[in-house]
C-alpha positions in Angstrom: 118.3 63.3 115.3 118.9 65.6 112.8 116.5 67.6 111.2 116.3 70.5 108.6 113.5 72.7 109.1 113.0 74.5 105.4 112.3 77.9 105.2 111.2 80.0 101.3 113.9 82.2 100.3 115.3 85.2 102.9 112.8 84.0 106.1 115.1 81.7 107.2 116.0 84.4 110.4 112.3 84.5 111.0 111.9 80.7 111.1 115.2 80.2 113.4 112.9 82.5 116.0 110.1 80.6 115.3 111.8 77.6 116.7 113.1 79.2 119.8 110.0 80.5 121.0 108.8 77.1 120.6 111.8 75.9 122.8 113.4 74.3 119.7 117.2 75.4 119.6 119.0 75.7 116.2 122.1 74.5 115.5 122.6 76.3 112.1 121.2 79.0 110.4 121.4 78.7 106.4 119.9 80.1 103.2 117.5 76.9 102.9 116.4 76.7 106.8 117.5 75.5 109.6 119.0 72.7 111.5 118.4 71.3 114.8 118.7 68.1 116.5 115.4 67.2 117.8 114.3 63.7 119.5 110.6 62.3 118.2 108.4 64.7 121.1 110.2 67.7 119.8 109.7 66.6 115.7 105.7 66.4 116.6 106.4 69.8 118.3 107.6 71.6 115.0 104.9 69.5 112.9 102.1 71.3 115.2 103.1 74.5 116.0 105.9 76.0 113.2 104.3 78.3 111.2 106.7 79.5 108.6 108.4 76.5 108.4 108.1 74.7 104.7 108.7 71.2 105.7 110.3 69.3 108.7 112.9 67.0 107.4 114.2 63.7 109.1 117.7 62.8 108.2 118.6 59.7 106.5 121.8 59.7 104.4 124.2 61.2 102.9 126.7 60.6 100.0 128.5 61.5 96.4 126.7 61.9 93.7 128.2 62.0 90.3 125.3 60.7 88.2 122.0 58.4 88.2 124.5 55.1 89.1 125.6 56.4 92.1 122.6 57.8 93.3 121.2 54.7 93.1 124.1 52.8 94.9 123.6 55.8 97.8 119.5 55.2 98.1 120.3 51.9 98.7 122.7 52.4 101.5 119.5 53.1 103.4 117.8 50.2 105.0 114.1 51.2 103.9 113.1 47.8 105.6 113.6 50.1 109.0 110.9 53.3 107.7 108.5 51.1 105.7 107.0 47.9 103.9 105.8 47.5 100.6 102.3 47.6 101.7 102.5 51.5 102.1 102.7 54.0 99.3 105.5 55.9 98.7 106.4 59.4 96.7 109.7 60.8 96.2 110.6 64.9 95.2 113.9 66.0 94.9 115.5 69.8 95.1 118.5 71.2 94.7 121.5 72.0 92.1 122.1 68.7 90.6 125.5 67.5 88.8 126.7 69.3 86.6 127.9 66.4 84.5 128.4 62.5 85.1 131.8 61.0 86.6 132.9 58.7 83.8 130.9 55.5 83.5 127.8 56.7 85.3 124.7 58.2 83.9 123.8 62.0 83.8 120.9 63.3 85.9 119.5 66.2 83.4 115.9 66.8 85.4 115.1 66.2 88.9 112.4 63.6 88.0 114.8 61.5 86.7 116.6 61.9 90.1 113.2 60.7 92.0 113.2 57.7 89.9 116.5 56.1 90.3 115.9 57.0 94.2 112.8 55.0 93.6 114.1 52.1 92.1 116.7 51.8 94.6 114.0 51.7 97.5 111.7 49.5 95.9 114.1 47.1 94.4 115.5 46.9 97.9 112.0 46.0 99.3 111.3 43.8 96.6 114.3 41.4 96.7 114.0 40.8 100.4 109.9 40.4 100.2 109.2 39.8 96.7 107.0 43.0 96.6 107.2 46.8 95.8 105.2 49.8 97.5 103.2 51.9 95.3 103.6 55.4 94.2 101.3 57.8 95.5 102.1 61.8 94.8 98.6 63.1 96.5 98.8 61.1 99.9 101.9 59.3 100.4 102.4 57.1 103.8 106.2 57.5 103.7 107.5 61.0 101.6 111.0 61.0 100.9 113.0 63.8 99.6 116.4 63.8 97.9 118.5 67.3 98.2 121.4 67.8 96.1 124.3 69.9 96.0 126.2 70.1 92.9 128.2 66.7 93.4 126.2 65.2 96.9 123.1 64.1 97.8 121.1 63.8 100.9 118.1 61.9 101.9 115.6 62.6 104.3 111.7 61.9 105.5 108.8 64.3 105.0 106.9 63.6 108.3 104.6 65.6 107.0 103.6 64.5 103.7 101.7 67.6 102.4 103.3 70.7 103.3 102.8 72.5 105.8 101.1 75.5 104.5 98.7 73.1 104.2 96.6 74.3 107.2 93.3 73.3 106.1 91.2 76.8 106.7 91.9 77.5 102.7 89.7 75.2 100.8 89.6 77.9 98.1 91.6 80.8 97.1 91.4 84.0 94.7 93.9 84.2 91.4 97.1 85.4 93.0 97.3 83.2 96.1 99.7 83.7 99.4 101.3 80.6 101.1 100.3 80.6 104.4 103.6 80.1 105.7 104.9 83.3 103.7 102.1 85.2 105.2 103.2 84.4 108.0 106.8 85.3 107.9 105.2 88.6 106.8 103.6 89.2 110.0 106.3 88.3 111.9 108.9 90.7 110.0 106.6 93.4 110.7 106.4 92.9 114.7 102.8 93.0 115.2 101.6 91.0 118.3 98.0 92.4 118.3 98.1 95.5 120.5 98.0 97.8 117.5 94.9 97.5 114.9 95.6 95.5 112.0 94.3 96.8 108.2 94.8 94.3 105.5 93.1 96.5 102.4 93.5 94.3 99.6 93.1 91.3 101.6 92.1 88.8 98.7 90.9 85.1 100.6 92.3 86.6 103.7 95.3 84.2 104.2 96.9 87.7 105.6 94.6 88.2 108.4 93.9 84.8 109.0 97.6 84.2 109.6 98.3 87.2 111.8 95.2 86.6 113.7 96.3 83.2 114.7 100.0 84.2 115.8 98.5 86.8 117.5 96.4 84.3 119.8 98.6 81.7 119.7 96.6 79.1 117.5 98.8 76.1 117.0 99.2 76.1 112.8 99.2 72.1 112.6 96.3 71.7 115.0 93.2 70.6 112.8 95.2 68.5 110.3 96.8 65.1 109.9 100.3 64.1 108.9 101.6 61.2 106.8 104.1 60.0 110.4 100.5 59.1 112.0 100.7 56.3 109.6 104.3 55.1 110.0 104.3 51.5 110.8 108.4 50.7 111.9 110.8 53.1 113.2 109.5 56.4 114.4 106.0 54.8 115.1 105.7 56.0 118.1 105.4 60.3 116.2 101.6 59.3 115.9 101.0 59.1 119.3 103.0 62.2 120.0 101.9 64.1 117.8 98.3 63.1 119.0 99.0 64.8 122.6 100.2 67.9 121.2 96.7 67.9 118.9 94.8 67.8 121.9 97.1 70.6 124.0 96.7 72.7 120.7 93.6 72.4 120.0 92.1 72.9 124.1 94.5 75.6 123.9 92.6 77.1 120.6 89.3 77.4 122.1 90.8 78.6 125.4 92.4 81.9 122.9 89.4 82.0 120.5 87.6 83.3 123.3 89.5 86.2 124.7 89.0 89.8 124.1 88.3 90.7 120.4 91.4 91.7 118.2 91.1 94.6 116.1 91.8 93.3 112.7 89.7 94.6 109.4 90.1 93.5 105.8 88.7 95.1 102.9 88.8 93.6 99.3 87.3 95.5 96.0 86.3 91.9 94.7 83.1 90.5 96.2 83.6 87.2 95.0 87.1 86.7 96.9 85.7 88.7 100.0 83.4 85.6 100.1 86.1 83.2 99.6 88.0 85.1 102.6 85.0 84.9 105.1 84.4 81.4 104.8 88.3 80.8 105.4 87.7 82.9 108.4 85.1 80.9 109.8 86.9 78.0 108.7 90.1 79.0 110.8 87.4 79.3 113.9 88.5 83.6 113.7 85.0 85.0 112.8 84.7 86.6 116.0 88.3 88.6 115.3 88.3 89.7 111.9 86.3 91.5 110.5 85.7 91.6 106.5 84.1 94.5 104.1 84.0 95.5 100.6 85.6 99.1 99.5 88.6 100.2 97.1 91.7 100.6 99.0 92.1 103.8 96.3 89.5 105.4 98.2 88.9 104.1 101.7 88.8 106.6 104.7 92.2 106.6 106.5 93.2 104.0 109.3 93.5 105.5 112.9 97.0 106.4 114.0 99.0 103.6 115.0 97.5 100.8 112.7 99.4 98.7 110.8 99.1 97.8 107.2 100.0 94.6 105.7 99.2 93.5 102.3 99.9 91.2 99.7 99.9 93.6 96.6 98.7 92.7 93.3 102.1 91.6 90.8 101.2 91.6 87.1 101.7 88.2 86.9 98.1 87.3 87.4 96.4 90.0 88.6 96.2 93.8 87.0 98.4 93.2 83.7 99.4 96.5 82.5 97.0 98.8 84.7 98.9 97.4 88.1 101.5 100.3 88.2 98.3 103.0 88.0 96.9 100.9 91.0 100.2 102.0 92.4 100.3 105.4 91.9 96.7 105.8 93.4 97.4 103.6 96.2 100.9 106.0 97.1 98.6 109.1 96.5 95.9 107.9 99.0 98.0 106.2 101.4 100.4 109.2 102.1 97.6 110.5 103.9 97.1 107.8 106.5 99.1 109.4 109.4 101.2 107.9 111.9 100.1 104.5 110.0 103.3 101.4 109.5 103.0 99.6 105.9 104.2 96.5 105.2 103.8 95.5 101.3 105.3 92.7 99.7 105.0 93.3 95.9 106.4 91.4 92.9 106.5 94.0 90.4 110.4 95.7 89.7 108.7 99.5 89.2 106.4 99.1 92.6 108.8 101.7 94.4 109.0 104.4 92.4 105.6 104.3 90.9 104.3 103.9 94.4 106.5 107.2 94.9 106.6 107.3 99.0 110.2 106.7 100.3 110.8 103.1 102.1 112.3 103.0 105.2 113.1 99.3 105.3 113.2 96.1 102.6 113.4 92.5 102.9 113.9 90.3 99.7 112.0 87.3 99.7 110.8 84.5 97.3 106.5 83.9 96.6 106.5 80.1 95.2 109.0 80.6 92.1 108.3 84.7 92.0 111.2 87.1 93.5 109.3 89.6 95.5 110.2 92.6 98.1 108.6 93.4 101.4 109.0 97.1 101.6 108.3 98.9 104.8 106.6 102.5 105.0 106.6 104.8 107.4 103.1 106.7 106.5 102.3 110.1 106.9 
């Protein structure tokens, strides 16, 4: 089958990795993901065990799209009788660069929510002339997500086996005011190459999504293993993902407490904010990593200098929500401090267009990436 694996903005490299050390091959790298052709065991492979993958997406159809008419006429190509019945509740997001304007004698799609709906009424129209009833719409817990993706004048659909994305890990119950995807943390951590034979500093670790993240990879924690997914709830074709993704639960999570209990890692956040180093420790013991990472209060401004040979990765405070107007000071103390930390690697991703000169040490590397909607930069140091 084929599949699209989507990654945020610039990790798509990282991801197409990611699926080979998982034994999944790609078959195309592009801007958006990657693609692979996968049979069921392998889809409830990437559901468990990707961690900087977005979403998993199941191919359905694909077709012209010139306006809201013939988006319709495409959804209904699909059978939907084949992936659901109109007992189970449905929810529908779309993406992508839509038409720019109708074909003649079809109707403009100006907003993406207009494109969910007609794909909507197509499916449930569908179901509702061959059974005389419609599914309902649910946005929060859908049994059967579908997503349309358009490109200017096409459209493909697929299924979100998924449901909830998969950042979603479920050690996060709460977060501070500037939260980190998980699945951007990790693409973070794997950019910088740390495996956990060097000691790991996160000093403005906020709820800890950083360490938590890095932590995991470094023990091999399967991502997916202590949540569910909408597929375990698919009643027609690809029924049988439940029970496959069931085994690799079980494998993932024996294999958990198996790598929770080797040696101790050597990874140390420190946060200025009490309140948000409390959020961070319970998502610690939440992710079952209390016994690796270890948490304390102190200013990053100030804090005695990591040994040689640690490596720094942080998620720095923007402007957007956090530190207005005094976030480039932050900066400048933070480059005056840190050049003193010798022999240590930084990796920072930071939001904020005057980060590099105000931080004022020279970068030896950069990767542009996205943070939800927010262009930021991972900029790699060289310390001391």
């Amino acid at each position: 089958m084929r599949v699209l694996a989507t990654a945020s903005a610039g990790t798509a490299r990282l991801l197409a990795e990611e699926c080979g050390d998982i034994g999944l091959r790609p078959r195309k790298v592009r801007a958006h993901g990657v693609e692979l052709d996968l049979d069921w065991p392998e889809i409830a492979r990437a559901l468990i065990y990707l961690r900087t993958a977005q979403r998993v997406l199941v191919f359905l159809q694909q077709f012209p799209c010139g306006g809201g008419n013939s988006l319709y006429e495409g959804a209904a190509q699909v059978c939907w009788a084949d992936w659901l019945d109109p007992g189970q509740r449905i929810a529908v997001a779309a993406s992508g660069r839509l038409p720019s304007k109708a074909v003649r004698g079809d109707s403009p799609i100006r907003t993406h929510v207009f494109a969910c709906q007609r794909v909507k009424d197509a499916l449930c129209d569908q179901l509702r002339d061959a059974t005389g009833e419609r599914p309902s719409v649910d946005l929060d817990d859908p049994d059967v997500r579908i997503v349309a993706r358009f490109s200017g004048d096409a459209c493909s659909l697929w299924l979100d086996p998924a449901g909830a994305a998969l950042h979603r890990r479920g050690y996060r119950v709460e977060s501070g005011p500037a939260p980190l995807r998980e699945t951007l943390a990790a693409a973070i951590v794997r950019a910088s190459g740390w495996h956990g034979e060097q000691p790991l500093r996160d000093l403005l670790c906020g709820s800890g999504t950083v360490l938590i993240e890095a932590a995991s990879a470094a023990l091999g924690l399967a991502p997916g293993r202590d949540r569910t997914f909408a597929a375990e709830r698919w009643r027609h074709r690809g029924h049988e993902l439940a029970g496959q993704i069931a085994t690799e639960r079980r494998a993932a999570v024996d294999a958990a407490h198996a790598a929770i209990a080797k040696p101790k890692l050597d990874v140390r956040g420190l946060d200025i904010d009490p309140r948000v180093l409390r959020l961070a420790e319970a998502n610690v013991q939440r992710a079952g990593l209390g016994r690796h990472i270890q948490l304390r209060a102190g200013d990053a401004r100030h804090t005695s200098a990591p040994e040689p040979g640690s490596v720094l990765i942080s998620n720095l405070p923007y402007g957007e929500r956090l530190g207005g107007d005094e976030v480039t000071v932050l900066y400048a103390e933070l480059g005056r401090h840190w050049a003193g930390f010798t022999g240590c690697e930084a990796h920072l991703l930071v939001g904020h267009d005057d980060f590099a000169p105000t931080f004022g040490l020279r970068w030896t590397d950069r990767m542009a990436l996205t943070n939800g909607s927010l262009p930021v930069t991972l900029f790699l140091y060289e310390l001391g």
